[in-house]
C-alpha positions in Angstrom: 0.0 0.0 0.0 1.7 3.5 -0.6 3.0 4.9 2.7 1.1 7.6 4.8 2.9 10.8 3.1 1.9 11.2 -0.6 4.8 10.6 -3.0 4.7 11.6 -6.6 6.2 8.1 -7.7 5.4 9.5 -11.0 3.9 11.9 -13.2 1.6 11.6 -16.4 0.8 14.4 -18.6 -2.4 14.3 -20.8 -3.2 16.3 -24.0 -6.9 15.9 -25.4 -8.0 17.0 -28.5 -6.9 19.3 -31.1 -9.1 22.4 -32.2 -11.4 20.7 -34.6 -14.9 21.3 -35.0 -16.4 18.5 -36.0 -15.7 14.6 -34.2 -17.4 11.8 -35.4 -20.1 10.8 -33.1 -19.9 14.1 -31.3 -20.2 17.5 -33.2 -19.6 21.2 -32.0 -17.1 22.9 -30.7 -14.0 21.3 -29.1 -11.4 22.4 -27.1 -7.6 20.8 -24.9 -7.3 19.5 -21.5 -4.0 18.9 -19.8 -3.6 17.0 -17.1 -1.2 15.6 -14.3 -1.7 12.2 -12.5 0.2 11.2 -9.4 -0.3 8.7 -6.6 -1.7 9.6 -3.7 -4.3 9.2 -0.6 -3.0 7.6 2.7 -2.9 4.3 3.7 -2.8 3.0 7.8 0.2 0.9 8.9 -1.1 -2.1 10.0 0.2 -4.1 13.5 3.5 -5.2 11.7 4.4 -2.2 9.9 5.0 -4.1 6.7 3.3 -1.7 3.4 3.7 -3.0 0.1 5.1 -1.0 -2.3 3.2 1.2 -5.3 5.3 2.2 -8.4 3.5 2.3 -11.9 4.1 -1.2 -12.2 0.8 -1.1 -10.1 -1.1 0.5 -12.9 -1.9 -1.9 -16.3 -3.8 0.4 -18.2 -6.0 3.8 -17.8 -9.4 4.5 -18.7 -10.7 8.1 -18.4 -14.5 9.5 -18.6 -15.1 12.8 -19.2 -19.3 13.4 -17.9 -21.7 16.3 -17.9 -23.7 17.6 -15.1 -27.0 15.3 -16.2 -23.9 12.0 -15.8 -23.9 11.9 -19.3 -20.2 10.3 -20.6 -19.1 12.4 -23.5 -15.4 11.3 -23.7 -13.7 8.3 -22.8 -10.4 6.9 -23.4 -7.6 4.1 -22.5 -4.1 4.6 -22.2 -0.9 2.6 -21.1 0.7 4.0 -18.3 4.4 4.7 -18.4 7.3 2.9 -16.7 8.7 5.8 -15.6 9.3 9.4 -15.9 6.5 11.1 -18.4 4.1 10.6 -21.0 2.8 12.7 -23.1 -0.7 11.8 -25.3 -3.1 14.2 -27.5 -6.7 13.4 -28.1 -8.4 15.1 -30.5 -12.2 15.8 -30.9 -13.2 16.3 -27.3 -16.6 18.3 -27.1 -16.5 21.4 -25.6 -18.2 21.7 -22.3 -18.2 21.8 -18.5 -17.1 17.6 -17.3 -15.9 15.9 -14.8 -12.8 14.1 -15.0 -12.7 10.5 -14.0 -10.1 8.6 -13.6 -9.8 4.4 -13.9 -7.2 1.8 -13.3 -7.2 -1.6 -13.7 -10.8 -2.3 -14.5 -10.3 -4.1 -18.0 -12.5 -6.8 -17.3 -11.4 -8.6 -20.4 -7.5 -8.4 -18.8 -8.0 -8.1 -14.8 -10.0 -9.8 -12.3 -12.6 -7.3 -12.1 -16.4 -7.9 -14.1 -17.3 -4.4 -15.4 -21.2 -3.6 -16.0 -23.3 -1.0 -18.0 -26.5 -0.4 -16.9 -27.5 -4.6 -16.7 -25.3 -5.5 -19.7 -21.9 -7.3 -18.8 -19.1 -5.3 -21.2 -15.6 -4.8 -21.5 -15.7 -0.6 -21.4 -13.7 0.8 -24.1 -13.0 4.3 -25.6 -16.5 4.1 -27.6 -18.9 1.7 -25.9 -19.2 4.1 -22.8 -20.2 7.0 -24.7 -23.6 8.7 -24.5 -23.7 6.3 -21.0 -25.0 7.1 -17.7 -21.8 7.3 -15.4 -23.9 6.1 -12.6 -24.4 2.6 -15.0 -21.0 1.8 -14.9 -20.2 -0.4 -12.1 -17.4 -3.3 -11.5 -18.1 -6.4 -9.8 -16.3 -9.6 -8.9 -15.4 -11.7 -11.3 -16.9 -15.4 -11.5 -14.4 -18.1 -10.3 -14.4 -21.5 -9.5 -14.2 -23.6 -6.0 -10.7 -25.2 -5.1 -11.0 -28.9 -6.7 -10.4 -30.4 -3.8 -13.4 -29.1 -1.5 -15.4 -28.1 -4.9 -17.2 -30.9 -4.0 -18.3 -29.7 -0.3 -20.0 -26.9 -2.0 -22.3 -28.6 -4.7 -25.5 -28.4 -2.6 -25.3 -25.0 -1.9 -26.2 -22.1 -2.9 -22.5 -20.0 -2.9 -20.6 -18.3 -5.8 -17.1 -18.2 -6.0 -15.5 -15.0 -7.4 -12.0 -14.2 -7.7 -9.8 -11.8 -5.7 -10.1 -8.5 -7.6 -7.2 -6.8 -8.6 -6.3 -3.6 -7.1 -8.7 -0.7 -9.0 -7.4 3.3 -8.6 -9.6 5.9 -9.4 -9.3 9.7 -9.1 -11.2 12.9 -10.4 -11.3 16.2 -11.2 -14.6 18.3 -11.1 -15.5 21.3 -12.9 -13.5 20.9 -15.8 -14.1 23.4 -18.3 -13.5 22.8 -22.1 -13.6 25.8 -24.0 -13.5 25.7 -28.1 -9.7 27.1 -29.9 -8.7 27.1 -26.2 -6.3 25.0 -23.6 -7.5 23.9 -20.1 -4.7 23.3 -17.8 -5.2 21.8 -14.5 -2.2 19.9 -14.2 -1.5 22.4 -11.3 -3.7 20.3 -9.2 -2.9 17.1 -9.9 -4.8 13.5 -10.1 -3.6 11.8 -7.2 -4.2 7.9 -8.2 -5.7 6.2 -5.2 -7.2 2.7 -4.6 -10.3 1.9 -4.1 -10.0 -1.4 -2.6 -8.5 -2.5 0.2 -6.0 -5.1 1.5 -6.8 -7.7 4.1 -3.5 -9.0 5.5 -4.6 -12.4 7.2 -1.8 -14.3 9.6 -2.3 -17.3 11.6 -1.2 -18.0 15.3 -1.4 -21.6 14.7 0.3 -22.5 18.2 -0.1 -21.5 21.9 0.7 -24.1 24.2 0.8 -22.2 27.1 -2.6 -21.6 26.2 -4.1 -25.6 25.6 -3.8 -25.2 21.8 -1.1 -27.3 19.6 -1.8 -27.4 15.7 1.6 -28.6 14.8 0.5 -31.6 13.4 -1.9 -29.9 10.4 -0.5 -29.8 7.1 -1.2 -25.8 5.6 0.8 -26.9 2.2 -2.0 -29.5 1.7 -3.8 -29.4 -1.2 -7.1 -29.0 0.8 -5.8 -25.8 2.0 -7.6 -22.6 1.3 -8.5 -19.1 2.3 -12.5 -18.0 1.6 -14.1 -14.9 2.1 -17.9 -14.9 2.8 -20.5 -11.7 2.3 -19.2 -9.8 -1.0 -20.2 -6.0 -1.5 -22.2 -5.8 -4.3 -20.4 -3.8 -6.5 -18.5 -0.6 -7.0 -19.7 2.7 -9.0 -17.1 4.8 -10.9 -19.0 8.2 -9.9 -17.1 11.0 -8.2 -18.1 11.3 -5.0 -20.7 9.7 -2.5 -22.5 8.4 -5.4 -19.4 6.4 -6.5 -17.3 3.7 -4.6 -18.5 0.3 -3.3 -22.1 -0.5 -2.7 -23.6 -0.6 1.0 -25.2 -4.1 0.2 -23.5 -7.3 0.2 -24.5 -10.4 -1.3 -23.8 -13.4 1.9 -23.9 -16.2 -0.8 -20.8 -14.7 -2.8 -17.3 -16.3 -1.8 -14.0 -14.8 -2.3 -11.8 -17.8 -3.3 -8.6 -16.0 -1.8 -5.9 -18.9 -1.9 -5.7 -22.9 -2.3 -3.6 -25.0 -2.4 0.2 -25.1 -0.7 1.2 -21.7 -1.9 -2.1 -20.4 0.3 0.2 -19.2 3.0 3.6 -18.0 3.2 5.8 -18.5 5.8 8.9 -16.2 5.9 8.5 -12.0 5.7 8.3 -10.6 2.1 11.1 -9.2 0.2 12.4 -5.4 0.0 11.2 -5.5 -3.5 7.7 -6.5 -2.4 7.4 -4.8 0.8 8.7 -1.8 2.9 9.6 -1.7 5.7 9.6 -6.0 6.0 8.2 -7.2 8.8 4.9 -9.4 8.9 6.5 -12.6 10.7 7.1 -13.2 14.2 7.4 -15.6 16.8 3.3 -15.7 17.6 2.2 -15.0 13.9 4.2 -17.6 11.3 1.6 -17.7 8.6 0.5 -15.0 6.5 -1.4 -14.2 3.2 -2.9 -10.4 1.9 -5.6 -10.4 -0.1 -7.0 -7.7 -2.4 -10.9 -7.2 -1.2 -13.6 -4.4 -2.0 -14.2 -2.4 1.1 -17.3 -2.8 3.3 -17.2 0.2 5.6 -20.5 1.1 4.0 -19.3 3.7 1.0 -17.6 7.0 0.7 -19.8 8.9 3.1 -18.0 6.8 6.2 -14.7 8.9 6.2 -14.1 7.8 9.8 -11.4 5.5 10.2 -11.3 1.9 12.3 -14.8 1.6 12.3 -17.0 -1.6 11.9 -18.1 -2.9 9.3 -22.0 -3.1 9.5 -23.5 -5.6 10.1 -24.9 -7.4 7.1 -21.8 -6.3 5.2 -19.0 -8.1 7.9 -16.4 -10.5 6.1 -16.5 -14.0 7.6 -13.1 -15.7 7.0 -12.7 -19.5 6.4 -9.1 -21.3 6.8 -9.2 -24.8 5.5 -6.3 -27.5 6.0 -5.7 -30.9 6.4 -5.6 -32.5 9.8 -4.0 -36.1 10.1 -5.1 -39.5 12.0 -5.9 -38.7 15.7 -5.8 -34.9 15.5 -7.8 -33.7 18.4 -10.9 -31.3 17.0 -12.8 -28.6 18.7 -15.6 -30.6 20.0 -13.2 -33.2 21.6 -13.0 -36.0 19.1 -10.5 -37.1 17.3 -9.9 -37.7 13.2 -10.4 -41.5 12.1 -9.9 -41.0 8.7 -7.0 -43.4 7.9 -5.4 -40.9 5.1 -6.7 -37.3 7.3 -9.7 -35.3 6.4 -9.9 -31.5 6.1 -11.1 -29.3 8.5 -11.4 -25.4 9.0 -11.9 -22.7 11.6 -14.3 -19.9 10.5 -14.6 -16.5 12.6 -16.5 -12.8 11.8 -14.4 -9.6 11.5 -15.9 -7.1 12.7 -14.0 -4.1 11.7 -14.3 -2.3 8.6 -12.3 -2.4 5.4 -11.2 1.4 4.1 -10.3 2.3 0.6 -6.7 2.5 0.7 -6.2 0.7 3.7 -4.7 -2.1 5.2 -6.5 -4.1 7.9 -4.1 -7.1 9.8 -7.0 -9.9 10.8 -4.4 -11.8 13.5 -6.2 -15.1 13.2 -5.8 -17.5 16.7 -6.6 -21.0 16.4 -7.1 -21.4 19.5 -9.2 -25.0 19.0 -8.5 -27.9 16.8 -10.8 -27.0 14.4 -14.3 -29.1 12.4 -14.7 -31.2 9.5 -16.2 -29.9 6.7 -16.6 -25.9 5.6 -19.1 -23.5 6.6 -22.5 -23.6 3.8 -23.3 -20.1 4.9 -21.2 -17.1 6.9 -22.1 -16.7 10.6 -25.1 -15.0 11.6 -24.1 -13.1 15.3 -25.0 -9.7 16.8 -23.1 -7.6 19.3 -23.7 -7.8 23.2 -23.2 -5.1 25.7 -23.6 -5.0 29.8 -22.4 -3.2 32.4 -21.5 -4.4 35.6 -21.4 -2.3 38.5 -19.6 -2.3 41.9 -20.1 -5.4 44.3 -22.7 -5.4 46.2 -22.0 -5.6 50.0 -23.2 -8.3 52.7 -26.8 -7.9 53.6 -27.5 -5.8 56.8 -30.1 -8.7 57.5 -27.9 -10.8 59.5 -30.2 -14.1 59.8 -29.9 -16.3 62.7 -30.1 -20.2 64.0 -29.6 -21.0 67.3 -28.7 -24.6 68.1 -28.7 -26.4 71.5 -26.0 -28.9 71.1 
C-alpha cells in the first residue's frame, strides 16, 4: 500500500484533443485538457508495519470519462501508463463543455480480475462503448471463479458463488473541468492523485499456543485442501465521483471470495524489500501470512471515519481450510479416524471495517482444533453489551439459627 505521506512516484501528462470542429459521433465545438496524474491518498500501517510497495508497475492500463452535469459520458479513453518518468498523449475531438474528470485503473475486465457492468449489460468498457452512458451505469463487480478442486465438492449443494480476488482498481477525479472551443484547459497544477479503491486484508495465523491448551503442529497448511475463503461480498463498485461512486452498502452473503488454495495459500517467511517496505509481517506468535486484495465494506464513501465496523450485514467472515491427520484432536473433543486425514477449518467474523486504501491485519488464533467440513453459509451473530457495577456488599439482614448442642 503507498506509505502515509503522498509521494509523486510518478507523473503523467495528458493532451486531449486538437481544435477541430467537427468529431465523429460528437459534433460542436472542441477544445484541450491537460492534465497531471500522481499517486496519492493515505494508507494506515497495519500491527507489523510491513506496506507493500506502489510504483507504476501497479497500474496496467487507464481508462478516463469525461461526464456532464446530467452524468452523461461524453469522452472516454484508455491509455498505457508509463514505466517511468512522463508521457505525453493528444486526443483530438473532445466536445467542448463543463465535465468531470474521472479517472480508472485496472478495471479491463477482459485483462484483470474485475467484471465491469453498463447499466445490466456485462461489457468490456472501451473508448466508444461508454459513450452517451450514464456514469452512474458503470459499475465493477467480482469476477466469476471456481471452487478449489479439492473441496469443490463440499460446496455442490449449496447455494455460494465463487469470485476471484479483484485486482487492485485506482480511481481519481477532477470536477468542474471546463473545455472551451480554440482554447487550452490546464489543470495539471492540481494534480490527479491515483488512489485505490479497494482494500488489503493481511490475514496471519497464530497456529500455536501451548501455554494456552492449543497445539496445531501436526496440520499440514501446504495440503492441497488448504484454502482461504471470504464470505459476504459488497455488491459492487460505482465509478462516480463522490458519495454516489465507490462500493455499494449491500453485500451479497452467498458470494465467496476464493482467496488462496492450495500449498502456496500461506507464506511462511517475511516478504522481500522489492515486495514490501519496511519488511516485517513474521514473528514468533504469527508464522503464517497471506494479503488479499478485497472491496471495502465500511459502507461507501460517506464513512470517512477510520477503524470503524463494518456493518452488520456487510462483515467478512473468513474460512481457513487444512488438512488435519489421524488422531488430530478437534474442537468438540474427538478425534480424526480418517486413515489418510480429512480437512477441517476454523471460521470466525471480522468485525472491523475495510477502508479504501487501507490495510487491515486480521491476527487469526486458532485457538481450537478446528471441524470437519466448511461453513454452507457465513455466521449469523450480533453484538452484546452489559455493564457491571460495583459489588454489592453483605446484607445488613444478618439471619440467625440457634442450636442447643
Amino acid at each position: 500500500m503507498s506509505v502515509s505521506n503522498v509521494v509523486c512516484l510518478a507523473a503523467l501528462v495528458m493532451a486531449f484533443g486538437s481544435c477541430k470542429k467537427e468529431a465523429a459521433g460528437d459534433r460542436g465545438e472542441t477544445g484541450t485538457l491537460e492534465a497531471k496524474i500522481i499517486f496519492g491518498g493515505t494508507a494506515s500501517r497495519a500491527t507489523s508495519k510491513a506496506i507493500p510497495l506502489t510504483s507504476w508497475k501497479s497500474i496496467k492500463q487507464i481508462q478516463m470519462f469525461l461526464y456532464d452535469q446530467a452524468g452523461k459520458i461524453k469522452f472516454s479513453d484508455t491509455i498505457l501508463p508509463p514505466q517511468t518518468g512522463i508521457i505525453q498523449r493528444t486526443w483530438s475531438m473532445v466536445p467542448a463543455g463543463t465535465y468531470t474528470l474521472a479517472i480508472v485503473a485496472n478495471a479491463k475486465s477482459s485483462t484483470d480480475n474485475v467484471h465491469t457492468m453498463i447499466g445490466t449489460s456485462a461489457l468490456a468498457w472501451t473508448g466508444m462503448n461508454v459513450r452517451n452512458q450514464t456514469i452512474a451505469d458503470l459499475d465493477i463487480q467480482h469476477k466469476a471463479s471456481a471452487f478449489p478442486t479439492a473441496i469443490s465438492g463440499m460446496f455442490s449443494s449449496t447455494q455460494l458463488k465463487p469470485f476471484q480476488e479483484p485486482s487492485e482498481v485506482f480511481m481519481a477525479y477532477a470536477t468542474g473541468v471546463t473545455i472551451t472551443s480554440g482554447t487550452t484547459t490546464d489543470i495539471t497544477a492540481n494534480p490527479l492523485q491515483l488512489k485505490r479503491e479497494v482494500s488489503l486484508m493481511r490475514v496471519r495465523l497464530r497456529v500455536n499456543d501451548k501455554g494456552q491448551l492449543f497445539d496445531n503442529s501436526d496440520i499440514d497448511f501446504t495440503h492441497a485442501q488448504t484454502s482461504l475463503l471470504i464470505y459476504t461480498l459488497p455488491a459492487d463498485m460505482n465509478i462516480s465521483e463522490g458519495n454516489a461512486g465507490g462500493v455499494s452498502t449491500t453485500s451479497d452473503d452467498k458470494a465467496v471470495l476464493v482467496a488462496a488454495d492450495g500449498a502456496t495459500t500461506f507464506r511462511t517467511g517475511d516478504p522481500t524489500t522489492a515486495t514490501h517496505n519496511p519488511i516485517g509481517i513474521v514473528d514468533a506468535d504469527y508464522t503464517h501470512w497471506k494479503e488479499v486484495v478485497v472491496f471495502p465494506n465500511n459502507g461507501g464513501r460517506a464513512v470517512t471515519t477510520p477503524n470503524v465496523n463494518a456493518p452488520t450485514t456487510q462483515r467478512y467472515y473468513v474460512v481457513i481450510t487444512a488438512h488435519a491427520p489421524k488422531d488430530h484432536l478437534l474442537s468438540d473433543g474427538s478425534k480424526v479416524t480418517d486413515a489418510g486425514g480429512t480437512l477441517i477449518h476454523w471460521a470466525g467474523l471480522v468485525e472491523g471495517a475495510f477502508s479504501p486504501n487501507t490495510i487491515r491485519e486480521v491476527n487469526l488464533n486458532l485457538s481450537s482444533g478446528g471441524a470437519t467440513g466448511v461453513p454452507t453459509e457465513p455466521a449469523k451473530e450480533g453484538g452484546l453489551t452489559i455493564k457491571i457495577n460495583d459489588p454489592l456488599p453483605w446484607s445488613s439482614n444478618i439471619e440467625s439459627t440457634s442450636l442447643d448442642i
